[in-house]
N, C-alpha and C positions, 0 to 999 in steps of 0.2 A: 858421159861414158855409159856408154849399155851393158847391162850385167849379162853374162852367160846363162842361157836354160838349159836344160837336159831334154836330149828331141825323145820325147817319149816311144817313139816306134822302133828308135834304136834301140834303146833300153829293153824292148817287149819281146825282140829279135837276142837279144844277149842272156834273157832269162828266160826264153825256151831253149836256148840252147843250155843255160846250167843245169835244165829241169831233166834235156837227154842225159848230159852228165852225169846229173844226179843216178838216173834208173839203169846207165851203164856199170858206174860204180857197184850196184848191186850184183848187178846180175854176171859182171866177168867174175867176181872171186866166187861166186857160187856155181857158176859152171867148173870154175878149177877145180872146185873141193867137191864137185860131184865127180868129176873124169879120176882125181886121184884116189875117192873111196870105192871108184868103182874101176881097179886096172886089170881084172881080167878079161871085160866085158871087149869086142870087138868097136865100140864106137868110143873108146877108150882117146884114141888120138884125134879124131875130129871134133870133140866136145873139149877136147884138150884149147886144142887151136883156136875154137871159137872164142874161148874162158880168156885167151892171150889177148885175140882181137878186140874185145868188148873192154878192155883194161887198157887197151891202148889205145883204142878209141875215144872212151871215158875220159882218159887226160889232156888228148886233141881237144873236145869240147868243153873241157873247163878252160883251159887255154884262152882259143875264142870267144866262149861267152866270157870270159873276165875280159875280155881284150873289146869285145864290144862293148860293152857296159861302160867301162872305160871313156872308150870313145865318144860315148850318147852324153855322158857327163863333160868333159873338157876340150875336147875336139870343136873347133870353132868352125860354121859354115862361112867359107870365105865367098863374098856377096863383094861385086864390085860395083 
């Protein structure tokens, strides 16, 4: 019986995307709490939306990078 590997490239591919993850996570709740200490200011709602998008982006790529990482580990190449 042959033992399962981890194909390392998928793995590389699943931990740059946690690493975007990672730098979204920061940066959407910091755009929020910049848009809402700053709501008289005119760019008030477009740093708004961004803050949104970047947080919801963020959870898309953890998503995927756990989902490939995942896959680099237990996912069998089917070889006929």
């Amino acid at each position: 019986m042959k033992t399962k590997k981890t194909d390392k490239e998928i793995l590389i591919n699943g931990l740059k995307k946690m690493g975007i993850s990672l730098f979204l996570m920061f940066l959407g709740p910091t755009l929020i709490y910049i848009a809402f200490s700053n709501q008289e200011k005119k760019l008030y709602i477009p740093i708004l939306i961004i803050g949104i998008i970047a947080c919801c982006t963020a959870i898309l790529f953890a998503f995927k990078g756990l989902n490939t990482i995942l896959d680099s580990m237990f996912k069998s190449k089917k070889t006929t």
